[in-house]
PDBQT receptor file of N, H, CA, C and O in Angstrom, charges set to zero:
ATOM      1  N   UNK A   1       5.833 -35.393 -15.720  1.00  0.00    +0.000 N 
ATOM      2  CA  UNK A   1       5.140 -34.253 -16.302  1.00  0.00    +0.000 C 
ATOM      3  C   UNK A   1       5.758 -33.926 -17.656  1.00  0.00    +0.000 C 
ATOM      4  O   UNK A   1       6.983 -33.842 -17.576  1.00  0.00    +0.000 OA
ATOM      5  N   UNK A   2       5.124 -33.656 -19.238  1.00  0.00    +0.000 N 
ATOM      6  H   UNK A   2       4.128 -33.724 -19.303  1.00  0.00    +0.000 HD
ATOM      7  CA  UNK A   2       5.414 -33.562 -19.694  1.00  0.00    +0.000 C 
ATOM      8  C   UNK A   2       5.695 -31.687 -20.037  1.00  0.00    +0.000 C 
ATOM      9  O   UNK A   2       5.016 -31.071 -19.217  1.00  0.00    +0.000 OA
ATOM     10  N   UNK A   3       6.307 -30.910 -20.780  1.00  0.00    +0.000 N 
ATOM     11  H   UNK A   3       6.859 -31.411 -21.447  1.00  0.00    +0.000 HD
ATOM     12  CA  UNK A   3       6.556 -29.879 -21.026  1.00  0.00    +0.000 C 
ATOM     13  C   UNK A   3       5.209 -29.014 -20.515  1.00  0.00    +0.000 C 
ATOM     14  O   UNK A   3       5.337 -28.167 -19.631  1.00  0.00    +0.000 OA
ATOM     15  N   UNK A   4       4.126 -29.245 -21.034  1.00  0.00    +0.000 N 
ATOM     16  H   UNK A   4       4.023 -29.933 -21.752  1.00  0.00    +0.000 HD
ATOM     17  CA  UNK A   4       2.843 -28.037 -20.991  1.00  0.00    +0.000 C 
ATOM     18  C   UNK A   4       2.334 -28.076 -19.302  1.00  0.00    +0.000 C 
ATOM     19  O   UNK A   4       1.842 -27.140 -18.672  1.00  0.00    +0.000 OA
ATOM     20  N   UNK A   5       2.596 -29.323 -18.866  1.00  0.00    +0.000 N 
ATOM     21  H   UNK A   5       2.996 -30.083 -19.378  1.00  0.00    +0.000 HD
ATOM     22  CA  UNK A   5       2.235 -29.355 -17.180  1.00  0.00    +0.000 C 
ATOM     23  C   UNK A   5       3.199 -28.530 -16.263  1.00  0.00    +0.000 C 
ATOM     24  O   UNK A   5       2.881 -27.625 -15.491  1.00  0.00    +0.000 OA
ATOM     25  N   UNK A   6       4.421 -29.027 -16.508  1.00  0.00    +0.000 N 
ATOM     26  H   UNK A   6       4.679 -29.762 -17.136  1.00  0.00    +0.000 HD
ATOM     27  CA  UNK A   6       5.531 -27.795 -16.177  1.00  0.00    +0.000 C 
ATOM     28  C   UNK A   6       5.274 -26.958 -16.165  1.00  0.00    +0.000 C 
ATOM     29  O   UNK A   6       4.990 -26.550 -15.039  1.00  0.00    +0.000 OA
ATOM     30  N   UNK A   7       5.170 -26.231 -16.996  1.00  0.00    +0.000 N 
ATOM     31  H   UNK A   7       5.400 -26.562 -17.910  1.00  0.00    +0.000 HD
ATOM     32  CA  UNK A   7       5.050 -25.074 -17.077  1.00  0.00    +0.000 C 
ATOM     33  C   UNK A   7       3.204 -24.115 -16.922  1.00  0.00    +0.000 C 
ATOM     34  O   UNK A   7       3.120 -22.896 -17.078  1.00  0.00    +0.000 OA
ATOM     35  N   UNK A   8       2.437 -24.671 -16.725  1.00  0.00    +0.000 N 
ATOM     36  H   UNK A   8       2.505 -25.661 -16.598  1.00  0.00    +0.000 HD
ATOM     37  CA  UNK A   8       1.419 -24.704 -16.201  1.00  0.00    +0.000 C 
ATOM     38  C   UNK A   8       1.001 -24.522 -14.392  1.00  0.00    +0.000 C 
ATOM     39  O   UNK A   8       0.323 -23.744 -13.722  1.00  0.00    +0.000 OA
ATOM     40  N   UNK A   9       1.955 -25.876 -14.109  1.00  0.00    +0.000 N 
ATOM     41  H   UNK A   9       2.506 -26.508 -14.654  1.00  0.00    +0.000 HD
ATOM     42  CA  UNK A   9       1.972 -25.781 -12.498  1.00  0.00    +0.000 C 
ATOM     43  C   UNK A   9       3.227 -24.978 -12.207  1.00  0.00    +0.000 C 
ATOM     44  O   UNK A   9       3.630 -24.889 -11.047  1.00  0.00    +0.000 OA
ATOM     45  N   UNK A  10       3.945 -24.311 -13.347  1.00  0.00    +0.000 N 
ATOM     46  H   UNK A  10       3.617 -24.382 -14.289  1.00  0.00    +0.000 HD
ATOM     47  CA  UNK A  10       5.206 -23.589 -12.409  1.00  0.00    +0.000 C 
ATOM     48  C   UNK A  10       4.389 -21.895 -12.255  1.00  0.00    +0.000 C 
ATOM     49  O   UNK A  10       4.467 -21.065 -11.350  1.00  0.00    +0.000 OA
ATOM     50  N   UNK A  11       3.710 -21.881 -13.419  1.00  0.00    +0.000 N 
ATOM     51  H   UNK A  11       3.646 -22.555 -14.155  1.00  0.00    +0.000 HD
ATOM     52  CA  UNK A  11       2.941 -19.995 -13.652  1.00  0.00    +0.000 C 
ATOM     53  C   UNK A  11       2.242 -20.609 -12.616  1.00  0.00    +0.000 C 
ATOM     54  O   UNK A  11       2.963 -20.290 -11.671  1.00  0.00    +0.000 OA
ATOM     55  N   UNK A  12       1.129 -21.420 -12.027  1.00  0.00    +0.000 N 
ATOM     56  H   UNK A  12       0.543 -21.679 -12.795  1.00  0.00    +0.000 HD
ATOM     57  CA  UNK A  12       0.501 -21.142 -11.210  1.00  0.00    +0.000 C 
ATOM     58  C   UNK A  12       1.158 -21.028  -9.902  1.00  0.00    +0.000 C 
ATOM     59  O   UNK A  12       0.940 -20.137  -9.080  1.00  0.00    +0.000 OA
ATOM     60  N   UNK A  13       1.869 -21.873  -9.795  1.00  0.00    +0.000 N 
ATOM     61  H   UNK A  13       2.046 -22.596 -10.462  1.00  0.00    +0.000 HD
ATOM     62  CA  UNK A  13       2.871 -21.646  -8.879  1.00  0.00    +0.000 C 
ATOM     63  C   UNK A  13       3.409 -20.181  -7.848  1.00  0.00    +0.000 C 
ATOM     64  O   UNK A  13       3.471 -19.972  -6.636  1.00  0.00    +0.000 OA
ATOM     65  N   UNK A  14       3.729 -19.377  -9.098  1.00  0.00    +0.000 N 
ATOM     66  H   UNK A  14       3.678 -19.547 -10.083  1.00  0.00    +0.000 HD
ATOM     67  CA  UNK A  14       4.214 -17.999  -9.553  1.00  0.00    +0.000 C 
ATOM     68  C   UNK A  14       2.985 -17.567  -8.658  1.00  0.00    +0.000 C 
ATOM     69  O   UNK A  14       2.972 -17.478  -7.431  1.00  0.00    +0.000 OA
ATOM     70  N   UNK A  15       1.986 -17.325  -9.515  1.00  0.00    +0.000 N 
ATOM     71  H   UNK A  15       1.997 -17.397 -10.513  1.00  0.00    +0.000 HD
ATOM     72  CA  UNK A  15       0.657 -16.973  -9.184  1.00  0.00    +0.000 C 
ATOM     73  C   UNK A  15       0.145 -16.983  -7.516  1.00  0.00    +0.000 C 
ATOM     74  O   UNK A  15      -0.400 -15.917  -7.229  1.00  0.00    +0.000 OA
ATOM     75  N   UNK A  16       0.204 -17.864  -6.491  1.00  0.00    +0.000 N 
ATOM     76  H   UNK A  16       0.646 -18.730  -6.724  1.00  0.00    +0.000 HD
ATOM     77  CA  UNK A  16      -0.058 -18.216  -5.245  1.00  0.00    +0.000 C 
ATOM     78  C   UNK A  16       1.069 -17.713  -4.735  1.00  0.00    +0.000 C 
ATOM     79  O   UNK A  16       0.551 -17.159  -3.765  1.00  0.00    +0.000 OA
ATOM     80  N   UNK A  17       2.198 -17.477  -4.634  1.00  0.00    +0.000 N 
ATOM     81  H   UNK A  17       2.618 -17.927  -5.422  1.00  0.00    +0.000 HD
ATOM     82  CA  UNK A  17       3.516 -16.841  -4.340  1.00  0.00    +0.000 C 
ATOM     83  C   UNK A  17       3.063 -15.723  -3.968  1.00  0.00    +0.000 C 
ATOM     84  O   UNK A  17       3.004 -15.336  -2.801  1.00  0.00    +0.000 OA
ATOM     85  N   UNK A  18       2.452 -14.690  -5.662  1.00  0.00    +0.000 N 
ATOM     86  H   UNK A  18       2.500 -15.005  -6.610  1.00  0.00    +0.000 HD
ATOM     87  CA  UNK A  18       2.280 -13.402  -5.344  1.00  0.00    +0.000 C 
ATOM     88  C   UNK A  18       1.343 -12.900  -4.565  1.00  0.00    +0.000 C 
ATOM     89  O   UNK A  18       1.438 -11.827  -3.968  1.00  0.00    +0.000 OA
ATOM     90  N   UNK A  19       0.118 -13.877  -4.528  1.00  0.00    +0.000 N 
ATOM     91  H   UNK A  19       0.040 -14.748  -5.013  1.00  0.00    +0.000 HD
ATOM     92  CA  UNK A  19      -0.933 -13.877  -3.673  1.00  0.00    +0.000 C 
ATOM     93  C   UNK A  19      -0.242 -13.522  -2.449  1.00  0.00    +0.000 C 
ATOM     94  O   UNK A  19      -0.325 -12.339  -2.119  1.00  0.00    +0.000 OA
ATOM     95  N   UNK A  20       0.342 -14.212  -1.799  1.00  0.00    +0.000 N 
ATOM     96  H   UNK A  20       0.410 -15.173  -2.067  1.00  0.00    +0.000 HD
ATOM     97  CA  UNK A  20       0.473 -14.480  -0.314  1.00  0.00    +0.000 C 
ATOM     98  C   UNK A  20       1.787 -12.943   0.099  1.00  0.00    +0.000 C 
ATOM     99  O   UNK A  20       1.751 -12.194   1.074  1.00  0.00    +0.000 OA
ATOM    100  N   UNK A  21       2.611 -12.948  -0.850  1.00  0.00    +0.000 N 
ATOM    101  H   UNK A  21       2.641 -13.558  -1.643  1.00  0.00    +0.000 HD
ATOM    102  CA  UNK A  21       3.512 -11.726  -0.563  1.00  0.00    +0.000 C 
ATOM    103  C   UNK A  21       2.942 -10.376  -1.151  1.00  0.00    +0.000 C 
ATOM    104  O   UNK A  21       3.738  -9.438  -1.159  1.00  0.00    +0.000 OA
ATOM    105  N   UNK A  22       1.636 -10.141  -1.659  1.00  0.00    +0.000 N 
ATOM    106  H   UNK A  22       0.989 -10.904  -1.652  1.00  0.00    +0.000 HD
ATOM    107  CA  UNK A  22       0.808  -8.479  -2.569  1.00  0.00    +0.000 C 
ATOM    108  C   UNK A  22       0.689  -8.165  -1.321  1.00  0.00    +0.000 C 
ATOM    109  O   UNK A  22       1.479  -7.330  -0.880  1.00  0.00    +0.000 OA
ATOM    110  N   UNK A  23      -0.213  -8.681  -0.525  1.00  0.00    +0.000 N 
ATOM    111  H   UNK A  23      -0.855  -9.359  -0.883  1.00  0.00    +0.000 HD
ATOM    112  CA  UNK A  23      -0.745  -8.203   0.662  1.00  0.00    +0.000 C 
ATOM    113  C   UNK A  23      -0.550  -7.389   1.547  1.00  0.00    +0.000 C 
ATOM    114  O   UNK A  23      -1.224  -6.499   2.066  1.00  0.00    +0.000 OA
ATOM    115  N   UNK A  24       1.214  -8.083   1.771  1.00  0.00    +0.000 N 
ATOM    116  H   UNK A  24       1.761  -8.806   1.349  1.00  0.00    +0.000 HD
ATOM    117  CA  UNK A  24       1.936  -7.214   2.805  1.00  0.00    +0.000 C 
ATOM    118  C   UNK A  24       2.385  -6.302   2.549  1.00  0.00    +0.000 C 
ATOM    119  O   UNK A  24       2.412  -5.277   3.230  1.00  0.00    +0.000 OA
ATOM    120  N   UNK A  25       2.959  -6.536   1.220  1.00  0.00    +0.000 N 
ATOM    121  H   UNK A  25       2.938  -7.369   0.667  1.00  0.00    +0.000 HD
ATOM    122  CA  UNK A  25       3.275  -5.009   0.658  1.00  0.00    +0.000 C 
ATOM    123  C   UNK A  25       1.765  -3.990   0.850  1.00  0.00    +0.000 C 
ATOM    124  O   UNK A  25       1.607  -3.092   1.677  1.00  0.00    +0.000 OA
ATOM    125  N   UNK A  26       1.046  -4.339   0.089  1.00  0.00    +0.000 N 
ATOM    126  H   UNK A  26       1.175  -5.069  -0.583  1.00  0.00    +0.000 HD
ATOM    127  CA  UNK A  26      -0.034  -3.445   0.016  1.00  0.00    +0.000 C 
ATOM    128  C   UNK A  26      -0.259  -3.010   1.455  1.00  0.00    +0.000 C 
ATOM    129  O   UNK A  26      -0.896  -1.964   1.579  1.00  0.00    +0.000 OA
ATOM    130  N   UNK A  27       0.085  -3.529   2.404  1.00  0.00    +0.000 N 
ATOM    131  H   UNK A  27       0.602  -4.379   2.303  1.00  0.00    +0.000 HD
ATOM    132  CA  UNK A  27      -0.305  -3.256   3.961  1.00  0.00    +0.000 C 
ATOM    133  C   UNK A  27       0.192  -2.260   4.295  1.00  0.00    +0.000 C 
ATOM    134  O   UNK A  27      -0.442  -1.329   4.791  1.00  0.00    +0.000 OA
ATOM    135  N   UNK A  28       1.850  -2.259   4.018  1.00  0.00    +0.000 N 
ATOM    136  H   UNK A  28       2.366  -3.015   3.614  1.00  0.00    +0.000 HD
ATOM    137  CA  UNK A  28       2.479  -1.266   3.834  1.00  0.00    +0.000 C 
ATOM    138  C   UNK A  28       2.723  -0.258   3.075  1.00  0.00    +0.000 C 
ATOM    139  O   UNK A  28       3.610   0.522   3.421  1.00  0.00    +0.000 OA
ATOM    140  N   UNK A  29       2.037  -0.050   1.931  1.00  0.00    +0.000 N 
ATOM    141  H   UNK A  29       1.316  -0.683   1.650  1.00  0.00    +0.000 HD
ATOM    142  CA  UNK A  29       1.981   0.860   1.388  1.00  0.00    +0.000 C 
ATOM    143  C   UNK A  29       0.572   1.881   1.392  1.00  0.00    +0.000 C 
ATOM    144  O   UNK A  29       0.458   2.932   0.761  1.00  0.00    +0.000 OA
ATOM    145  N   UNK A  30      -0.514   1.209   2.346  1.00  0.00    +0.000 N 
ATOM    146  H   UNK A  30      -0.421   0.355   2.859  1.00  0.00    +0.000 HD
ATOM    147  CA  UNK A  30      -1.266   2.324   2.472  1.00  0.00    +0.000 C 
ATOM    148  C   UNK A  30      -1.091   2.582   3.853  1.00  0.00    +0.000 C 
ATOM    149  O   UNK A  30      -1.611   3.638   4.212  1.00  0.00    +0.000 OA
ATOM    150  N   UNK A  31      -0.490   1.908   4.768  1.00  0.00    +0.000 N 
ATOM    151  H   UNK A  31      -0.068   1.050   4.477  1.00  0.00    +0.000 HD
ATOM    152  CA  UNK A  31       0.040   2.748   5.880  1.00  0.00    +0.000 C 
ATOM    153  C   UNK A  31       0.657   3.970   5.710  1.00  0.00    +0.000 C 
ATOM    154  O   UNK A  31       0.352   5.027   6.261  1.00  0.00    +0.000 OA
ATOM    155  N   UNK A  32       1.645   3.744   4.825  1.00  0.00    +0.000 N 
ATOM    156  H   UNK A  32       1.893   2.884   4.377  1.00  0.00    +0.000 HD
ATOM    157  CA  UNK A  32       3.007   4.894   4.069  1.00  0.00    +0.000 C 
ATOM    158  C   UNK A  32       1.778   6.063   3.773  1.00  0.00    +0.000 C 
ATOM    159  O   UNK A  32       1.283   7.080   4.258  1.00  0.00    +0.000 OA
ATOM    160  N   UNK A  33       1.718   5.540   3.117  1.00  0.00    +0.000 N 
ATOM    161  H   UNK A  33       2.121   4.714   2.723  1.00  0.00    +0.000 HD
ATOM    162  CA  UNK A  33      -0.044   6.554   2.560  1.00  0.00    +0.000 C 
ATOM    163  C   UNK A  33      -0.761   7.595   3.326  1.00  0.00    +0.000 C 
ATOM    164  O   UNK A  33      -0.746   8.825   3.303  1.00  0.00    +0.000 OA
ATOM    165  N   UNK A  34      -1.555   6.478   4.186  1.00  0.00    +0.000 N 
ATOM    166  H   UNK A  34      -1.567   5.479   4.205  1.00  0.00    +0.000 HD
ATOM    167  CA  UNK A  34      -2.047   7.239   5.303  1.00  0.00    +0.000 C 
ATOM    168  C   UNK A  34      -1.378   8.078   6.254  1.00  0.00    +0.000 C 
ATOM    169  O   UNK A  34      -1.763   9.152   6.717  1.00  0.00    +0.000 OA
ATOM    170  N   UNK A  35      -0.237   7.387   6.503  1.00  0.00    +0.000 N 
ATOM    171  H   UNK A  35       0.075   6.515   6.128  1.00  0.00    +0.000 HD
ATOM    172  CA  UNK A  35       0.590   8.306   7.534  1.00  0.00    +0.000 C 
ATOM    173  C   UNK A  35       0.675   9.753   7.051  1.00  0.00    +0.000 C 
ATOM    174  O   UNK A  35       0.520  10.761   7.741  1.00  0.00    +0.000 OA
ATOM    175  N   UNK A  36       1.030   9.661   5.362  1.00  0.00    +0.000 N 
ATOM    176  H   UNK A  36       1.156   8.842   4.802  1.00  0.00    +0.000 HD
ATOM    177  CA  UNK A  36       1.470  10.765   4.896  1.00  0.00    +0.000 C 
ATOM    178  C   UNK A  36       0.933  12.084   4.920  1.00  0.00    +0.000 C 
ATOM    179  O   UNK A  36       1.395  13.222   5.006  1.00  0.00    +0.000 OA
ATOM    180  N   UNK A  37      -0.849  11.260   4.758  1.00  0.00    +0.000 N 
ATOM    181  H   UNK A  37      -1.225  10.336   4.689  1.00  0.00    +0.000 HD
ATOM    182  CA  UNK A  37      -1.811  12.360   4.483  1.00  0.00    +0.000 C 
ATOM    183  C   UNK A  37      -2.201  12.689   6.229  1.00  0.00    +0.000 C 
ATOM    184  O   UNK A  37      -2.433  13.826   6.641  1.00  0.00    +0.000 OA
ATOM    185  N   UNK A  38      -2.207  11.912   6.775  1.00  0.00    +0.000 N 
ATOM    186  H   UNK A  38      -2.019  10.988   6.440  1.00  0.00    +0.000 HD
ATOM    187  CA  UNK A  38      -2.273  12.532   8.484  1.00  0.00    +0.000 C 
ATOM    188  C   UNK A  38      -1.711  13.789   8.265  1.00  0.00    +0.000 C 
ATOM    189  O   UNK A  38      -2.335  14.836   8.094  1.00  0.00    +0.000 OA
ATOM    190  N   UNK A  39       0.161  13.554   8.285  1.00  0.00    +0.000 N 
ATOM    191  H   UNK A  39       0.668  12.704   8.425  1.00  0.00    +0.000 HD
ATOM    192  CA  UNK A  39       1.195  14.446   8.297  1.00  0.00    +0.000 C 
ATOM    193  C   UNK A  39       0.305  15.562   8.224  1.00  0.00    +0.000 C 
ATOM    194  O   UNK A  39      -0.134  16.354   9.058  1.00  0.00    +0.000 OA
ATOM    195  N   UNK A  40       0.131  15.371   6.748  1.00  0.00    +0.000 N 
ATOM    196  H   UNK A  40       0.487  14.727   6.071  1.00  0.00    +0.000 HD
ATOM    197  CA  UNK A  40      -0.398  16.672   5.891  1.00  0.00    +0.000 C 
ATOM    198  C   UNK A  40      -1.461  17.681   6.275  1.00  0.00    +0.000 C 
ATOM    199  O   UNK A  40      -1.505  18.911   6.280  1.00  0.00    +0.000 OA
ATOM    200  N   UNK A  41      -2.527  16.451   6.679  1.00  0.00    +0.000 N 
ATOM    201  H   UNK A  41      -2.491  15.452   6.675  1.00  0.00    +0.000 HD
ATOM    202  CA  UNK A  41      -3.362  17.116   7.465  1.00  0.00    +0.000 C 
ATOM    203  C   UNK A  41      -3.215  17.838   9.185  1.00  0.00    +0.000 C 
ATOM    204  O   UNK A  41      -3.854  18.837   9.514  1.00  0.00    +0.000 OA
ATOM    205  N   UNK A  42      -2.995  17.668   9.401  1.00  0.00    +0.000 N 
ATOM    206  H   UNK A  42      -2.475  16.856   9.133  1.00  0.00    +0.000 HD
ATOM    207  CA  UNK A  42      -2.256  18.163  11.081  1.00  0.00    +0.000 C 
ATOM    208  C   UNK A  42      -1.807  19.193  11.016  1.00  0.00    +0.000 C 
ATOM    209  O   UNK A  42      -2.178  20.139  11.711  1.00  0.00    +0.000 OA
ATOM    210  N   UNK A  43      -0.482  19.253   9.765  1.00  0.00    +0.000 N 
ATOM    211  H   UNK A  43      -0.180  18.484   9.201  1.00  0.00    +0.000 HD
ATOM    212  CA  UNK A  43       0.278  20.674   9.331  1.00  0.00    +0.000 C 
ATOM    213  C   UNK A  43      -0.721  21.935   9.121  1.00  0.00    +0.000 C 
ATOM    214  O   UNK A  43      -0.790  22.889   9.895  1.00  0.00    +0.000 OA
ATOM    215  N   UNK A  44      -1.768  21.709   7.490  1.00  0.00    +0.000 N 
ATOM    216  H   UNK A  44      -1.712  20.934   6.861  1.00  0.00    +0.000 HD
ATOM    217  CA  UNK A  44      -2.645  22.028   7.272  1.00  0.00    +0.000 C 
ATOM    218  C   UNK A  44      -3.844  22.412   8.333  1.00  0.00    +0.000 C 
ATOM    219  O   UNK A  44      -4.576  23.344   7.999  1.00  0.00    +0.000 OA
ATOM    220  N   UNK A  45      -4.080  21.794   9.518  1.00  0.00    +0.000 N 
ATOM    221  H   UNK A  45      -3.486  21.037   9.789  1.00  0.00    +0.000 HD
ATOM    222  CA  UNK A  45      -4.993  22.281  10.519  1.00  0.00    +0.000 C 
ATOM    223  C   UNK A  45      -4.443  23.184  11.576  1.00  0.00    +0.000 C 
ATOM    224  O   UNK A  45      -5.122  24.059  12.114  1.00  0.00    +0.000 OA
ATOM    225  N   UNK A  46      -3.084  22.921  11.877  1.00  0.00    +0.000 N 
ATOM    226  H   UNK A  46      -2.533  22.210  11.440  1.00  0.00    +0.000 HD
ATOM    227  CA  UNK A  46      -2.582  24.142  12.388  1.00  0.00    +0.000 C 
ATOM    228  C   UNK A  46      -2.271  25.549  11.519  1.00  0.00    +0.000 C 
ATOM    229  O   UNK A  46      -2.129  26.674  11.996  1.00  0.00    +0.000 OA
ATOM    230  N   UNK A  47      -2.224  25.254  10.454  1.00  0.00    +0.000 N 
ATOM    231  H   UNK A  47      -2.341  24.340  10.066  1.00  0.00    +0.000 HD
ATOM    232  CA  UNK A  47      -2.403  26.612   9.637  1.00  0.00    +0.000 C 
ATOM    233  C   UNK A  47      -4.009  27.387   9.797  1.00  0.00    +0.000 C 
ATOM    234  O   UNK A  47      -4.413  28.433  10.306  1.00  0.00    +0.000 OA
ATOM    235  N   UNK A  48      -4.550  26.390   9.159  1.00  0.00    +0.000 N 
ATOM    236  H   UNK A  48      -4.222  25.540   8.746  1.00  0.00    +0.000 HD
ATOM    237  CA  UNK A  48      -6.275  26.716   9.965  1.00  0.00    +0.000 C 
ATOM    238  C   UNK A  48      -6.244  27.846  11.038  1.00  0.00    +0.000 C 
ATOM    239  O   UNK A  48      -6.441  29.059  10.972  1.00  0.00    +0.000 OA
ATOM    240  N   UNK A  49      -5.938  27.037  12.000  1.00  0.00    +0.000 N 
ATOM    241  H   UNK A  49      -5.778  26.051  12.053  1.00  0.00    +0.000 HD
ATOM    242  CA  UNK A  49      -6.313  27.524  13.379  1.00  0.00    +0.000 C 
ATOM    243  C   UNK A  49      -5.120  28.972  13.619  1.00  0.00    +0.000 C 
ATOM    244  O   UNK A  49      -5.653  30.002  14.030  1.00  0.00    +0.000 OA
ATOM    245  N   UNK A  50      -4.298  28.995  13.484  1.00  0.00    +0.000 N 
ATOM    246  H   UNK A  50      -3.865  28.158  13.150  1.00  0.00    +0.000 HD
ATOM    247  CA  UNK A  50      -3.208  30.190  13.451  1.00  0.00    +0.000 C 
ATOM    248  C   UNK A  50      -4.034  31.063  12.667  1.00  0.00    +0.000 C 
ATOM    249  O   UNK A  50      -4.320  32.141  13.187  1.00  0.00    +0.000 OA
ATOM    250  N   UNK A  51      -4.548  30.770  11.323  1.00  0.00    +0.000 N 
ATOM    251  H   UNK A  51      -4.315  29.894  10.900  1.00  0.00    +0.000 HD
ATOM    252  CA  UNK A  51      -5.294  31.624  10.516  1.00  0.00    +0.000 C 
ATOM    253  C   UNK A  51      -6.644  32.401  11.457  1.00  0.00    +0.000 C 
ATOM    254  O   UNK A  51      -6.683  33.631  11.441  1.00  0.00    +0.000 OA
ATOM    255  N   UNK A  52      -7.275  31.945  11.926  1.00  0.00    +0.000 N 
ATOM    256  H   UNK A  52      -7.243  30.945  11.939  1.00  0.00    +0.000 HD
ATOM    257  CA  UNK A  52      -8.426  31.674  12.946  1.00  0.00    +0.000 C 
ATOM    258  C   UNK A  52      -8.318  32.725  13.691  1.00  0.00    +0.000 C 
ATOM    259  O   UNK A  52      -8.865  33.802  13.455  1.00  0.00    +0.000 OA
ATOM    260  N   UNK A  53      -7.474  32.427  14.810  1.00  0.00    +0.000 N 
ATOM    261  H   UNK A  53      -7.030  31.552  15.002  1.00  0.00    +0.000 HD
ATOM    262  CA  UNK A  53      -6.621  33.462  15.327  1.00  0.00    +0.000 C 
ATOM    263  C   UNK A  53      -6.647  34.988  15.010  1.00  0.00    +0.000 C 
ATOM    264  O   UNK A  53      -7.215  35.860  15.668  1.00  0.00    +0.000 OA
ATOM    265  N   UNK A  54      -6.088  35.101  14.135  1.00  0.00    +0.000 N 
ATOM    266  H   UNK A  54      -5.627  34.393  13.601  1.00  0.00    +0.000 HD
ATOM    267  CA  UNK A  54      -5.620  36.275  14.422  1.00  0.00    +0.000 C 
ATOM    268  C   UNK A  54      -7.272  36.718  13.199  1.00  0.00    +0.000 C 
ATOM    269  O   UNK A  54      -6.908  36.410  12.064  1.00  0.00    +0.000 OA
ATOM    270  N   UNK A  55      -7.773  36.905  13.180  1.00  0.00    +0.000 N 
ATOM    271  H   UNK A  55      -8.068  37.155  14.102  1.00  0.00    +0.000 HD
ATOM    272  CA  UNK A  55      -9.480  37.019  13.189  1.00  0.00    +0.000 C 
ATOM    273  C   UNK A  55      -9.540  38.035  14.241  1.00  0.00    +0.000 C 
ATOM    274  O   UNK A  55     -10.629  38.467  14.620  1.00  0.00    +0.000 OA
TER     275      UNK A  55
């Protein structure tokens, strides 16, 4: 391989790497996510309902 193939098949290389490891991250980061806004929401609905209450 001369210089421009090198470095051609090494970025693509790069490229299919990140493919295969974005994913999982991303898997985990809208779990993190979601969990968060559950949290949030749950907290927020028992305020609701306490509010409700005393109605």
């Amino acid at each position: 391989m001369n210089g421009f193939e090198f470095v051609f098949f090494s970025a693509w290389s790069i490229v299919i790497m990140i493919f295969r490891v974005v994913p999982i991250w991303l898997l985990f980061f809208i779990a993190f996510m979601w969990l968060k806004q559950f949290l949030k929401y749950k907290k927020e609905e028992k305020t609701l309902i306490l509010d409700k209450e005393k109605w």
